[in-house]
C-alpha positions as CSV (number, residue, x, y, z in Angstrom):
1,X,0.0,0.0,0.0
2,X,1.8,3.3,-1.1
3,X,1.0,6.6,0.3
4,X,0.2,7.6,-2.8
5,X,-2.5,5.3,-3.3
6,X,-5.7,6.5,-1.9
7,X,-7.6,4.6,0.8
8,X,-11.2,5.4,1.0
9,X,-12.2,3.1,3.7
10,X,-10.0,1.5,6.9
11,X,-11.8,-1.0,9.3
12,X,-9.4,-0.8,12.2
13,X,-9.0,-2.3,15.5
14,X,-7.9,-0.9,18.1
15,X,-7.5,-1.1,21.7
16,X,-6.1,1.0,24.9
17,X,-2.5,2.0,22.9
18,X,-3.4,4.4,19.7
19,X,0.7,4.4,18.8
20,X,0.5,2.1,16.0
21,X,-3.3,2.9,15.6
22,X,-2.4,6.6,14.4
23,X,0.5,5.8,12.4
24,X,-1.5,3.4,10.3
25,X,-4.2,6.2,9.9
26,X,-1.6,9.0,9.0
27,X,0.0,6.2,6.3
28,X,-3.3,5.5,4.6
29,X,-5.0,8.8,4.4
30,X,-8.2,7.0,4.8
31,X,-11.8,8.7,3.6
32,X,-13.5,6.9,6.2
33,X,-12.5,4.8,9.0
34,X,-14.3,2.2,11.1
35,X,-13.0,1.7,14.6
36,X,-13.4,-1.9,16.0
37,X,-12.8,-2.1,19.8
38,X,-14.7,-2.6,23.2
39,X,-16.5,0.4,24.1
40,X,-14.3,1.0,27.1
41,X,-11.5,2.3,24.4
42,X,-13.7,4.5,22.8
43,X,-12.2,7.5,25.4
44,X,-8.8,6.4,23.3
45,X,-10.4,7.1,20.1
46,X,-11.8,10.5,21.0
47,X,-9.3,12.2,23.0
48,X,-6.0,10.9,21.9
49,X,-6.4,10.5,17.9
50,X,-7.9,13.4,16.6
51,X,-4.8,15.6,17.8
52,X,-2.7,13.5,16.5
53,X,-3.5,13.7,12.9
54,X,-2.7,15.6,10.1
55,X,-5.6,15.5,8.3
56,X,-9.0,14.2,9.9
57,X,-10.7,11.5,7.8
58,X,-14.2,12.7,6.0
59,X,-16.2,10.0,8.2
60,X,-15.3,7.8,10.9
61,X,-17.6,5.7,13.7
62,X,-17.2,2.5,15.1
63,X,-18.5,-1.0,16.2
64,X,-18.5,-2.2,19.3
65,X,-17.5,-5.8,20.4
66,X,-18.7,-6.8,24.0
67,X,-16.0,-9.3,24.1
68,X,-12.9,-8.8,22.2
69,X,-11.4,-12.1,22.9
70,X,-14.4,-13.9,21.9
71,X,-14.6,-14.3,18.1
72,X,-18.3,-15.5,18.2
73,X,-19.1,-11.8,19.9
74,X,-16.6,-9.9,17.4
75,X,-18.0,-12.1,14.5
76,X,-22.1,-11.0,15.5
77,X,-21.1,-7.4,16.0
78,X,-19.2,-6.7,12.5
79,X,-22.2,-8.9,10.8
80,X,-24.9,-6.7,12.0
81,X,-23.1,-3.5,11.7
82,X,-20.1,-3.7,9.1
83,X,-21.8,-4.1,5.7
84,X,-24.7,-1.9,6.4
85,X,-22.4,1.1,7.2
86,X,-20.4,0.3,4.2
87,X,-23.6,0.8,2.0
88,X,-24.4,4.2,4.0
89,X,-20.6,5.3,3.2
90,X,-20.9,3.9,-0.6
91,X,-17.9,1.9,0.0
92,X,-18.0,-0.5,-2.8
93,X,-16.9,-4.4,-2.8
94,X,-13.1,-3.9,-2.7
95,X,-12.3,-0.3,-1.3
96,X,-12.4,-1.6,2.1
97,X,-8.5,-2.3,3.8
98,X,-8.4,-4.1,6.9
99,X,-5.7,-3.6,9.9
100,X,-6.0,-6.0,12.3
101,X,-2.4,-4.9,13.9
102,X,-4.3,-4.4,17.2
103,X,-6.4,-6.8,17.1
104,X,-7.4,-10.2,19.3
105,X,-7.1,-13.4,17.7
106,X,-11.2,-13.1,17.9
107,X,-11.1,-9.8,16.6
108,X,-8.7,-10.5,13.7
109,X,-10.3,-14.0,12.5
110,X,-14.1,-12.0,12.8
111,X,-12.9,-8.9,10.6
112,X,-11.3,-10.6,7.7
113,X,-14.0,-13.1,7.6
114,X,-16.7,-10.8,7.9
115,X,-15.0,-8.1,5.7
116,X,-13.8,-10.5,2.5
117,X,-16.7,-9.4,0.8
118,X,-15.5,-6.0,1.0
119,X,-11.8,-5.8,1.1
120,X,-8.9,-6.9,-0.7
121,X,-5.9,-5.7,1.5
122,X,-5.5,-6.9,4.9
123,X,-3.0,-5.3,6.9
124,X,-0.9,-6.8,9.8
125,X,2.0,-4.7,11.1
126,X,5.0,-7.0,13.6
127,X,6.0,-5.1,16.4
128,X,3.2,-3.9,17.5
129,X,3.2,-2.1,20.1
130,X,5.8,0.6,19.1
131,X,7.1,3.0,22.1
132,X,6.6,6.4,20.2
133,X,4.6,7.5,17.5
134,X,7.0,7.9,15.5
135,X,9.0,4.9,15.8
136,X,5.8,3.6,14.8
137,X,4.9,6.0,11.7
138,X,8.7,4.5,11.0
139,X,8.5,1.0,10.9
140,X,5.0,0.8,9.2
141,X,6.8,2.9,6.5
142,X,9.2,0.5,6.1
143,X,7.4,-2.6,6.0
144,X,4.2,-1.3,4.1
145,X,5.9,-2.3,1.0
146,X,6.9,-5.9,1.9
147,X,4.3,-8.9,1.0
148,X,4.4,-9.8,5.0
149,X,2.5,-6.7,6.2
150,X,-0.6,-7.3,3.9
151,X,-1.9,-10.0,2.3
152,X,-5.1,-9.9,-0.2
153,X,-7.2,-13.1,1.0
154,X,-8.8,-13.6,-2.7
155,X,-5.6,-14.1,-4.1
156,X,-5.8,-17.5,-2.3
157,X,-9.7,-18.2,-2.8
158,X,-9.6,-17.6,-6.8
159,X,-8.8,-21.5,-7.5
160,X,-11.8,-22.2,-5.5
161,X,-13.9,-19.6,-6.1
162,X,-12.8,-20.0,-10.5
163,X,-14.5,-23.1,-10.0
164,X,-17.9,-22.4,-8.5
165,X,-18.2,-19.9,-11.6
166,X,-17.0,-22.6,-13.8
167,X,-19.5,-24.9,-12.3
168,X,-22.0,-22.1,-13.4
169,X,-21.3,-22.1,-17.0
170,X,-21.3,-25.7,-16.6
171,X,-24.7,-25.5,-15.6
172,X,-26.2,-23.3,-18.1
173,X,-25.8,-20.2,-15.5
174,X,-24.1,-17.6,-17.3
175,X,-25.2,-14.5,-15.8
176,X,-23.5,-15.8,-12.3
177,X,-20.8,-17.3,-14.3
178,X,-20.2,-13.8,-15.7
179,X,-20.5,-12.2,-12.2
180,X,-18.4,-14.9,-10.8
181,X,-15.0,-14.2,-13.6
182,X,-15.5,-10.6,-12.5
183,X,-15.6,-10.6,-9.4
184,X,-12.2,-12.1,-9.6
185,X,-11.1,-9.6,-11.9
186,X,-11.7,-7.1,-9.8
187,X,-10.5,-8.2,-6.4
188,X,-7.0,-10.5,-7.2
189,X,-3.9,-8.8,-7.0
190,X,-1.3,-9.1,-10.0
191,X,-1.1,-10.0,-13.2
192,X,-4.4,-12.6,-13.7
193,X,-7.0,-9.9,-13.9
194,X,-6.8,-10.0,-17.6
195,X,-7.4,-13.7,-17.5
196,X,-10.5,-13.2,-15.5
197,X,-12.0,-10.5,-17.6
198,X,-11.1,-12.5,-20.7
199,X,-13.4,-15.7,-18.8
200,X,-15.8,-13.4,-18.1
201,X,-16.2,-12.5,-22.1
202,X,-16.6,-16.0,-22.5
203,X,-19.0,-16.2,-20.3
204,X,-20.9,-13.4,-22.0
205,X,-20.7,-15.2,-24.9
206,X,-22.3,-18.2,-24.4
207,X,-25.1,-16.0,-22.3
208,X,-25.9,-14.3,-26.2
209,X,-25.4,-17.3,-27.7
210,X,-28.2,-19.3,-25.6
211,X,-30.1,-16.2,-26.4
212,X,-29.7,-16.8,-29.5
213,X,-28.1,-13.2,-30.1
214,X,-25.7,-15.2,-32.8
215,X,-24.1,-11.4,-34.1
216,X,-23.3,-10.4,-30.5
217,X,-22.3,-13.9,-29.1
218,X,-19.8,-14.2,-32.2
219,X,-18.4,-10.9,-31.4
220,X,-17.8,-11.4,-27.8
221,X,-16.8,-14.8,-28.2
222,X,-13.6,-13.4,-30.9
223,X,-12.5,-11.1,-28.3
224,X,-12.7,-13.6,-25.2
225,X,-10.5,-16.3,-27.3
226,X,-7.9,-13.6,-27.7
227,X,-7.6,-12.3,-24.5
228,X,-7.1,-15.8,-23.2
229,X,-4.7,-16.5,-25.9
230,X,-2.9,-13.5,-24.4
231,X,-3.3,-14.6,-21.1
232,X,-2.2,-17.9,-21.2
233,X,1.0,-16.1,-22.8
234,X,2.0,-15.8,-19.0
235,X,0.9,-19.0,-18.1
236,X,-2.6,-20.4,-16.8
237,X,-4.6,-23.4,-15.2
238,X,-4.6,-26.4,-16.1
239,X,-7.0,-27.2,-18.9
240,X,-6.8,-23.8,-21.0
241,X,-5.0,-24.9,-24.1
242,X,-7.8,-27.5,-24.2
243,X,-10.8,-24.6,-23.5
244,X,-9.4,-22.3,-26.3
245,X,-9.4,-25.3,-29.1
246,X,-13.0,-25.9,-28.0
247,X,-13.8,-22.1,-28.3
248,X,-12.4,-22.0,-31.4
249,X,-14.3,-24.8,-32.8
250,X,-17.3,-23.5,-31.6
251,X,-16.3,-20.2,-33.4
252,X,-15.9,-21.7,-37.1
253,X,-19.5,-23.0,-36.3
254,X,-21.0,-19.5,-35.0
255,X,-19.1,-17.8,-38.5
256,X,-21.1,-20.2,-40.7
257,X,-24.5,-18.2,-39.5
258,X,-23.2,-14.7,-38.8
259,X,-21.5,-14.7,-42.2
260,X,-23.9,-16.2,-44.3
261,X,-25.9,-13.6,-46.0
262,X,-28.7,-16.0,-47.4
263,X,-32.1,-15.7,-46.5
264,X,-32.1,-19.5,-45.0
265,X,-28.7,-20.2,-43.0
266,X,-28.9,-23.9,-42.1
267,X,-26.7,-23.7,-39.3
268,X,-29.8,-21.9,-37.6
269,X,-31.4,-26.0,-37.5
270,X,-28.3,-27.3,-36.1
271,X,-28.0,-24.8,-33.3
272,X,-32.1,-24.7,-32.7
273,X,-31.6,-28.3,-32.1
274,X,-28.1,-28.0,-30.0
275,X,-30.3,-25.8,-28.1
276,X,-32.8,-27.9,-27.1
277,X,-30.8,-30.7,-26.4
278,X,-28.8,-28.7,-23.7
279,X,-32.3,-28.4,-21.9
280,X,-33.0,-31.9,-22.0
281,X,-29.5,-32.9,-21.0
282,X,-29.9,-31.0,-17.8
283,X,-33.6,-31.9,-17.4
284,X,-35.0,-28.0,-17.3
285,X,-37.0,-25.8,-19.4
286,X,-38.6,-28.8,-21.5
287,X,-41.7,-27.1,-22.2
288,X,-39.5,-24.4,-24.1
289,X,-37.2,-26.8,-25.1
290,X,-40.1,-29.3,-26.9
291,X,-41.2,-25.9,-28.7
292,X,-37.7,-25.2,-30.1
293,X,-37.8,-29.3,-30.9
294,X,-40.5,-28.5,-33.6
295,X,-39.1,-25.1,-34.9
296,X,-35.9,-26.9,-35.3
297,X,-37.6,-29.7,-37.6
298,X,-39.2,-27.0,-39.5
299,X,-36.0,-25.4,-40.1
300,X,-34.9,-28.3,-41.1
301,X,-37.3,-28.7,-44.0
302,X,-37.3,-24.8,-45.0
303,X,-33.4,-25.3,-45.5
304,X,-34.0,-28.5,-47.5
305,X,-36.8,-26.7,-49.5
306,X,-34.6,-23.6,-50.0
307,X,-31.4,-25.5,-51.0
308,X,-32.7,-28.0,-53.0
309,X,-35.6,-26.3,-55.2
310,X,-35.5,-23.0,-54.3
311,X,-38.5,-22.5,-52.3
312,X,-39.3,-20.4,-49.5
313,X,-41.8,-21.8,-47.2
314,X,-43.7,-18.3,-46.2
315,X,-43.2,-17.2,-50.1
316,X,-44.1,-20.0,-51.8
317,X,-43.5,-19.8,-55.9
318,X,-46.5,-22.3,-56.9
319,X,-45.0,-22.9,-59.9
320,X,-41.7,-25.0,-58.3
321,X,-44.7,-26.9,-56.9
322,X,-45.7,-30.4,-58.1
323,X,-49.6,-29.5,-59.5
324,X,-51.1,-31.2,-57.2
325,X,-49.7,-29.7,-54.4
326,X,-50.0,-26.3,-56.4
327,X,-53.8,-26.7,-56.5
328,X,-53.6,-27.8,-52.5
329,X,-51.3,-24.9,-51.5
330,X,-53.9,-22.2,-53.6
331,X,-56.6,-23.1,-51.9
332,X,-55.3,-23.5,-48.1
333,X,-52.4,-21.7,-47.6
334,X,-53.1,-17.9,-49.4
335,X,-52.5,-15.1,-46.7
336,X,-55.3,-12.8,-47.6
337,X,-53.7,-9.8,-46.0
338,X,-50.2,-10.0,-48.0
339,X,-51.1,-12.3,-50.6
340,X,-48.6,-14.8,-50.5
341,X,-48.9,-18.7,-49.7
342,X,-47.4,-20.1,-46.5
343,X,-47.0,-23.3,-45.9
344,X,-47.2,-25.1,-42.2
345,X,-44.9,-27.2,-40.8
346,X,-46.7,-30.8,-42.0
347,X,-47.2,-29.2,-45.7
348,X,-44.0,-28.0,-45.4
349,X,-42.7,-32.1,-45.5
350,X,-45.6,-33.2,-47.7
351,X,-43.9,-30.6,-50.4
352,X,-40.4,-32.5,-50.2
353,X,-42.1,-35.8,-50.6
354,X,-44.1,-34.8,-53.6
355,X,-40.4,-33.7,-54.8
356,X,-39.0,-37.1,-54.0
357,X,-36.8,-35.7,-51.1
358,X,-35.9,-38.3,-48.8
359,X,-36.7,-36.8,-45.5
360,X,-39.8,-35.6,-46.9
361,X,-40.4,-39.4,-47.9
362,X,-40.0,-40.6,-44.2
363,X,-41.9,-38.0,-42.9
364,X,-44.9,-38.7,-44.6
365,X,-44.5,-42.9,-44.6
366,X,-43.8,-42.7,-40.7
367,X,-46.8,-39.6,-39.9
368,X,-49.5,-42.6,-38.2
369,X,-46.5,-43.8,-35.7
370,X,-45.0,-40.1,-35.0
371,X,-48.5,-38.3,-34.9
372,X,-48.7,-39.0,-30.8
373,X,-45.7,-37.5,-30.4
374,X,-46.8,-34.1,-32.1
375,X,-50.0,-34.5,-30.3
376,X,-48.4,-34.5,-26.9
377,X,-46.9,-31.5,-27.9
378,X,-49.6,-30.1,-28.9
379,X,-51.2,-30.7,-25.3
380,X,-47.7,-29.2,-23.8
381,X,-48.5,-25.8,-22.0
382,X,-46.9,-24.2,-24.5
383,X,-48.4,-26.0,-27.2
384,X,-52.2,-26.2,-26.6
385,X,-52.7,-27.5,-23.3
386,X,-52.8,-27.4,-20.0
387,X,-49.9,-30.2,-18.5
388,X,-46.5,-30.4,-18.6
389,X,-44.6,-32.4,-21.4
390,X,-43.1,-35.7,-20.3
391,X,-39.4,-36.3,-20.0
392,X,-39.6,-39.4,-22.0
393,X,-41.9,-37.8,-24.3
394,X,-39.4,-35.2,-25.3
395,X,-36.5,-37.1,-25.5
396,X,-38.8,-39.5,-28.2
397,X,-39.5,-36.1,-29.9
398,X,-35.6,-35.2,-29.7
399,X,-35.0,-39.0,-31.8
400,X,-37.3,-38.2,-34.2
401,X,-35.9,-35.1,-35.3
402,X,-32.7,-36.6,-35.3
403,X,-33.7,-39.4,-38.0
404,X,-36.1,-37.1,-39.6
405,X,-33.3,-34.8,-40.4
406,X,-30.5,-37.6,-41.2
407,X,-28.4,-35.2,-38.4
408,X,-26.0,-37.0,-36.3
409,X,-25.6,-35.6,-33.1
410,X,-21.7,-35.0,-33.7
411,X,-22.7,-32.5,-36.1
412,X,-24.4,-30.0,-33.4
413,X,-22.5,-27.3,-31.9
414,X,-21.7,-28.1,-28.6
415,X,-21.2,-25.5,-24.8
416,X,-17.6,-26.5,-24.2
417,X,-16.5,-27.6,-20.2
418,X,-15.0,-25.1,-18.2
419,X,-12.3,-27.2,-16.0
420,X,-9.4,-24.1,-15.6
């Protein structure tokens, strides 16, 4: 901690000597300071440490603890009244330092448990306590600078506390994973924070991405793969060469939609059905994910019918259409208000038959055995109905798209494992 560096808030114990207490004080230049001590002491804090200083700081009070030897008692007083006088003095996670030179054992272990939330510098000054004032302003100048007078207690919780946000994208949580990455950013010490920030980016992008905000995820995602690439210049967890080579893979996959210009990308099917899956996989959300099921079949068959015979399926050109079908599609599927012909998602499959497309062909041989499966999503809550899809019925629903589509499941994108 330099003198140079402002301090805007000090949470300082103290007891009957103020030597070491005031040199700290004069060191930091603190805004604010919190006074920890019994409330016999606080005739030390009025009448011998104002005179002493310099320069008053802006705000100051205290917390009493009943006991200082008792941790239990120190640990009950700082978590009632620490964190709300923080708020009230807009001290923000981080801009807190802790001294605990003066304190107890019981005071020391309560204060940098109950202020990690807040603090990353904890301060702890040898010697203590000094004969003069300025033997102590001395020696606290002398040792402020070496890595045993302060210590920042996340530098030694990241590892664990990298993997509870990993264990969040993991799970499909990305906003905590996000928080999680820069939270660590923004409390370690040294030269990681850009390896943070750059797992928070990642994080970001996978959040867009299960939006299916494709443009922004693709974006982020570039930016995140670089930054670790930097990062990992300097070394890095285990696992990160192996995270990066997934990232970029699922890259390549997110350029084949943001750059494709067409009208129908079908890479859109893949990652509509990638989508879902990740639902099912973790058991959650199958009532959305059953809905995205279907529009990923339908996507499906608009790609087919947009690649193969140039046909768009909510613009339909009758004249690509077998006459038959033509006559069919004229009479059901004209949109009065624009005039064009739209066709549904079974006409949509009855039109690749009638063109002697193969998935078309299965769809219409196998619709008697698959029509309970569309029916039960039909009576979904998002479908029609009024009860929850089934787990086995989605999964069934999930197999039929993949045979429907001739897709193996190698060929969807898929959320790489954090393990860093």
């Amino acid at each position: 901690m330099s003198a140079h560096i402002p301090t805007k808030a000090l949470l300082l114990a103290i007891q009957a000597d103020p030597t070491s207490a005031i040199a700290i004080i004069q060191y930091l230049n603190p805004d604010m300071v919190c006074f920890f001590l019994h409330e016999s002491h606080k005739e030390v804090v009025e009448s011998q440490i104002p005179p002493a200083l310099s320069r008053m700081p802006q705000r100051w009070d205290w917390i009493f603890t009943p006991f200082p030897e008792s941790f239990s008692a120190c640990q009950k007083a700082l978590a009632q009244k620490l964190g709300p006088l923080l708020t009230t003095w807009k001290v923000m996670p981080g801009e807190l330092v802790i001294d605990i030179t003066n304190a107890t054992a019981g005071m020391a272990s309560a204060m940098v448990l109950t202020g990690f939330p807040f603090s990353t510098k904890v301060l702890l000054f040898p010697g203590h306590p000094y004969p003069s004032a300025d033997q102590a302003a001395e020696e606290i100048t002398k040792l402020v600078s070496q890595s045993e007078a302060s210590a920042n207690p996340w530098d030694e919780e990241a590892p664990r506390l990298r993997h509870e946000a990993c264990y969040s994208f993991n799970h499909g949580s990305y906003d905590a994973a996000v928080k999680g990455f820069h939270t660590l950013e923004h409390r370690i010490s040294g030269g990681l924070k850009p390896f943070y920030r750059a797992l928070a980016d990642v994080a970001l992008a996978y959040g867009l991405w299960d939006q299916l905000l494709y443009r922004a995820a693709w974006e982020k995602l570039k930016g995140g793969i670089k930054a670790l690439e930097l990062a990992s210049v300097w070394g890095g967890p285990p696992g990160l060469d192996r995270l990066i080579h997934a990232l970029k893979g699922n890259l390549t996959f997110l350029d084949r939609i943001v750059l494709d210009s067409k009208d129908i990308k079908p890479a859109v099917s893949l990652d509509l059905l990638a989508w879902a899956k990740r639902r099912g996989d973790r058991g959650r959300d199958l009532e959305a994910a059953t809905h995205v099921l279907l529009r990923a079949l339908e996507a499906f068959a608009q790609s087919r019918l947009f690649t193969q015979y140039r046909l768009k399926s909510w613009d339909v050109n009758l004249e690509r259409l077998p006459e038959d079908l033509g006559d069919t599609c004229r009479r059901q599927y004209l949109n009065e208000i624009d005039g064009k012909y739209r066709l549904p998602l079974q006409a949509q499959f009855q039109a690749l038959a009638a063109l002697g497309d193969p998935m078309g062909q299965r769809f219409v041989t196998d619709w008697s055995k698959m029509k309970s499966l569309f029916d039960a999503a039909d009576h979904a809550l998002l479908g029609y109905g009024f009860e929850p899809i089934k787990p086995e019925r989605f999964h069934q629903l999930y197999d039929l798209v993949i045979n429907l589509s001739g897709v193996a499941p190698t060929d969807l994108p898929e959320f790489p494992t954090m393990n860093v």
